[in-house]
C-alpha positions as CSV (number, residue, x, y, z in Angstrom):
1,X,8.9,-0.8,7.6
2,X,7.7,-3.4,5.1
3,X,9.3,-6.2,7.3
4,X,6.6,-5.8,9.4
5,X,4.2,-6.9,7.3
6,X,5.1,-10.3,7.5
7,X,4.4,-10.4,10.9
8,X,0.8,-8.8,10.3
9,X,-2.4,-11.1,10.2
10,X,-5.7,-10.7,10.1
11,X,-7.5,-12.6,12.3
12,X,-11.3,-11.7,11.3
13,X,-12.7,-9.8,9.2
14,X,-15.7,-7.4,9.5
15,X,-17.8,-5.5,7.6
16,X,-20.4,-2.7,8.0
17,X,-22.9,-2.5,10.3
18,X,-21.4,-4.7,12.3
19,X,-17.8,-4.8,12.0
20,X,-15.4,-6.4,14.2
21,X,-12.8,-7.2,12.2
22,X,-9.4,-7.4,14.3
23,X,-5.7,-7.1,13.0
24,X,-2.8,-8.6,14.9
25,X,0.6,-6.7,14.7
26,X,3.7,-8.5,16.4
27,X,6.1,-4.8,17.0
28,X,9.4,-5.3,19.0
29,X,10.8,-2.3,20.7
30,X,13.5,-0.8,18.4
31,X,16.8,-1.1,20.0
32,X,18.8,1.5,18.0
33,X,18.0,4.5,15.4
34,X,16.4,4.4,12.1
35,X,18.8,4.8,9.1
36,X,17.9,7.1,5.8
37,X,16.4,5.5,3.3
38,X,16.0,6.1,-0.3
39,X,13.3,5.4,-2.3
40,X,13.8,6.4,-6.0
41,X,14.8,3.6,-7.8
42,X,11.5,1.8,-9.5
43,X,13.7,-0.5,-11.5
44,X,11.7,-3.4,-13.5
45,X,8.2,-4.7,-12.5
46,X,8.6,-8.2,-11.7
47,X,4.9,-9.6,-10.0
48,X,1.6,-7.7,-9.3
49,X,-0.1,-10.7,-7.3
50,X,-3.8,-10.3,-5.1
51,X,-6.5,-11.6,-3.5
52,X,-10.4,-11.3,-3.9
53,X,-12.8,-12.3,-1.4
54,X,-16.4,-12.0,-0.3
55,X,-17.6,-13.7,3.0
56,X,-21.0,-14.3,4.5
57,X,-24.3,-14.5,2.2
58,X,-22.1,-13.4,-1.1
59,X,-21.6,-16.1,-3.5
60,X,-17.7,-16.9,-4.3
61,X,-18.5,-16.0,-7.8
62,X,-18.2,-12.3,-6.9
63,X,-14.6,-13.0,-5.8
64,X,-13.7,-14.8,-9.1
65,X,-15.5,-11.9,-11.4
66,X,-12.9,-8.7,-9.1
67,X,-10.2,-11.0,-9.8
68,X,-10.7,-12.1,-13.6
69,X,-12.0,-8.6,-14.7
70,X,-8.3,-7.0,-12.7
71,X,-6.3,-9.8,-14.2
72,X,-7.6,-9.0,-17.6
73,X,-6.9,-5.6,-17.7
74,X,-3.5,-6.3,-16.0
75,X,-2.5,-8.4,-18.8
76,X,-3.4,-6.1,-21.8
77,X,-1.1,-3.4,-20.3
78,X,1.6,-4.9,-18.9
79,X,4.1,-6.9,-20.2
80,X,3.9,-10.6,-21.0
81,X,7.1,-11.3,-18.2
82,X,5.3,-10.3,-15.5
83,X,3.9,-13.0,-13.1
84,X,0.2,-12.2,-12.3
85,X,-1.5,-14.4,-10.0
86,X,-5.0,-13.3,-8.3
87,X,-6.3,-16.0,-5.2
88,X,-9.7,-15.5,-5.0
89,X,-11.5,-16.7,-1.8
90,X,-14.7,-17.3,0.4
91,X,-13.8,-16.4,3.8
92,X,-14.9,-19.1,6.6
93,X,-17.8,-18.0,8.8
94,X,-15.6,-18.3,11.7
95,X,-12.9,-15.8,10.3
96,X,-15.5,-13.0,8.9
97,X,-18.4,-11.4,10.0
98,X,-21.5,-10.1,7.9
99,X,-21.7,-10.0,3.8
100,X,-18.9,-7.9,2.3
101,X,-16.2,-8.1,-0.6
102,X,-13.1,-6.9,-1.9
103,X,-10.1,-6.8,-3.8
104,X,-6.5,-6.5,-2.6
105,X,-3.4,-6.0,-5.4
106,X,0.3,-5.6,-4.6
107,X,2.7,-5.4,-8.0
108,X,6.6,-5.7,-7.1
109,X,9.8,-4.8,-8.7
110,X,13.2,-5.9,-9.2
111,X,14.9,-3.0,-6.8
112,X,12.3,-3.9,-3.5
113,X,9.4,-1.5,-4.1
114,X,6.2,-2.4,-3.6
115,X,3.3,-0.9,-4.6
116,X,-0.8,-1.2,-4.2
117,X,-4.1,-1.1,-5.3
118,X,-7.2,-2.0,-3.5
119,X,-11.5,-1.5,-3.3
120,X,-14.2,-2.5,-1.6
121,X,-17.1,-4.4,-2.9
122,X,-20.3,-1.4,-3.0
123,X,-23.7,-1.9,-3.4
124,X,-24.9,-1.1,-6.5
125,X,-21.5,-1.4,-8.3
126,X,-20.7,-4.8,-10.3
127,X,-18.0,-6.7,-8.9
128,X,-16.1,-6.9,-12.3
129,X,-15.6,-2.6,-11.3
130,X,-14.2,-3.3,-7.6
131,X,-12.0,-4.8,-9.9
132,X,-11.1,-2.4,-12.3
133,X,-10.5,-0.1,-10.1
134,X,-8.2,-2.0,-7.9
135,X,-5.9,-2.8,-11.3
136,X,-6.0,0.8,-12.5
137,X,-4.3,2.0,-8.8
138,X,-1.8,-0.7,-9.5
139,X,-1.5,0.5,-13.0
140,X,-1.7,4.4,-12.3
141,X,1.8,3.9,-9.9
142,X,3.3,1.5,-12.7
143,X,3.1,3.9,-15.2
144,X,4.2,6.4,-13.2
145,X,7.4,4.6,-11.9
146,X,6.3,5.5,-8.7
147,X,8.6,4.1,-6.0
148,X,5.5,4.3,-3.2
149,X,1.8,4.1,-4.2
150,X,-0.3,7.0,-2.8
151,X,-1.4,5.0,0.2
152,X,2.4,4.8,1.6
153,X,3.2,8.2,0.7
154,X,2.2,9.2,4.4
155,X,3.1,6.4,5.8
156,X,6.9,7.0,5.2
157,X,6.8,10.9,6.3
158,X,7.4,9.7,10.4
159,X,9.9,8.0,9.8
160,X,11.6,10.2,7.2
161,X,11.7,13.0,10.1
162,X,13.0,10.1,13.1
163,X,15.6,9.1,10.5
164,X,19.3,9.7,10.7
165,X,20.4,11.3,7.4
166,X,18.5,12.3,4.4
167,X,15.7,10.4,3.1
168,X,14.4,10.1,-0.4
169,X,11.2,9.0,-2.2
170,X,10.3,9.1,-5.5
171,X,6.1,9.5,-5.9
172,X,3.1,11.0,-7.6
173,X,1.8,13.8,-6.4
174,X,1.1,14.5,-2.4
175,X,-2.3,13.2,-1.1
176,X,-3.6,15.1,1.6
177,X,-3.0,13.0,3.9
178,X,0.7,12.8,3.1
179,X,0.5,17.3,3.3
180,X,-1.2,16.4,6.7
181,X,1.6,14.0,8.1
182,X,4.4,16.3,6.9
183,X,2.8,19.1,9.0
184,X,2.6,16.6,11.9
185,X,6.1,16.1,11.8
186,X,7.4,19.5,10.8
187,X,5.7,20.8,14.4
188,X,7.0,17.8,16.6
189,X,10.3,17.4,14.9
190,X,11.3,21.0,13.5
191,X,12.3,18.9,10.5
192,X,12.3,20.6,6.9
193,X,10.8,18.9,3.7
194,X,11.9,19.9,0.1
195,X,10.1,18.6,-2.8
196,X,11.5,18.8,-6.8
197,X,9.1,18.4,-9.3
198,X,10.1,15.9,-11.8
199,X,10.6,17.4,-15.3
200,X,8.2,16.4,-18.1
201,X,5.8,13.8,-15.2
202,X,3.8,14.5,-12.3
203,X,5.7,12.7,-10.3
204,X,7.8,14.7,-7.4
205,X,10.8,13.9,-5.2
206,X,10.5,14.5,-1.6
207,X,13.4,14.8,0.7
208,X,13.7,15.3,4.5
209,X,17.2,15.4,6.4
210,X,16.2,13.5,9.6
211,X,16.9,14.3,13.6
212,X,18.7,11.1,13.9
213,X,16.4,10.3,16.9
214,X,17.6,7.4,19.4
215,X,15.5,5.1,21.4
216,X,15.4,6.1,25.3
217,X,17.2,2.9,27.3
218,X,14.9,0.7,29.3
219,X,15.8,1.1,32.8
């Protein structure tokens, strides 16, 4: 699933009231079966790299407080090894419409995982906060060892039950979104979920043996 992200863009960006902000997603039709995976091996935090923007009336120094107030916080709790590099940006006018900001974190590890942290610029709330709170979700998974940040947790359950074999991921503990998806897939697939509470953390490992589904043939 995370190959596809390099074949997502964004080609505007919008932001309430008026919004229109579009994504483009390049998907190929799968030709064969997805295969188990297992997600339970954190190993060593390599990167946490990000970007903070603002667009329209908002001054670029917004951008650069997120970003130096995350990095700074980033750097007093993680180790000196890891590579931390925060672009910060003023969106062109023709690629973003109305006044908005945010903050967009992705730390990555030696064994593939990848994890994120994220918020969006509020009125009333300084900028150096958006940031803060975008380095703590990155920090909160760290800590935890967590293989998937709480955003991917649901993300993962589809194709957990599609899979052939059993899958495994290694996480903090089950959004509701994540309870949500596994109900979704428990009623279409009849698949079964078991989940083992790690021993002396609150993080849980979650297991699914999957239907081994197979892609109809194109006539």
């Amino acid at each position: 699933m995370l190959t596809l992200l390099h074949r997502w863009t964004i080609p505007y960006r919008g932001f309430y009231p008026v919004g229109k902000g579009e994504i483009s997603l390049d998907v190929k039709p799968a030709l064969k079966g997805l295969y188990a995976a297992d997600f339970t091996d954190f190993g060593e935090l390599v990167s946490v790299h990000g970007r903070a923007y603002v667009s329209g009336a908002l001054p670029v120094k917004i951008a650069h407080k997120m970003a130096d107030s995350a990095e700074q916080l980033l750097r007093e709790k993680l180790p000196r090894d890891v590579d931390i590099f925060i672009e910060r940006i003023k969106e062109h006018p023709e690629r973003a419409v109305g006044n908005g900001s945010g903050i967009v974190l992705w730390a990555e590890t030696d064994s593939g995982c990848v994890l994120g942290g994220s918020a969006l610029g509020k009125k009333g709330r300084d900028a150096e906060e958006d940031g803060l709170l975008a380095a703590k979700e990155i920090l909160e998974s760290v800590e935890r060892r967590a293989c998937l940040d709480k955003y991917a947790q649901d993300q993962v359950i589809l194709f957990m039950a599609l899979a052939e074999g059993k899958s495994r991921i290694r996480t903090g503990p089950l959004t509701d979104h994540t309870k949500t998806a596994m109900w979704v897939a428990k009623l279409l697939t009849k698949v079964e979920f078991s989940i083992t509470e790690e021993e002396g953390s609150d993080c849980i490992y979650l297991e699914c043996e999957g239907i081994g589904h197979t892609p109809m043939k194109r006539k």
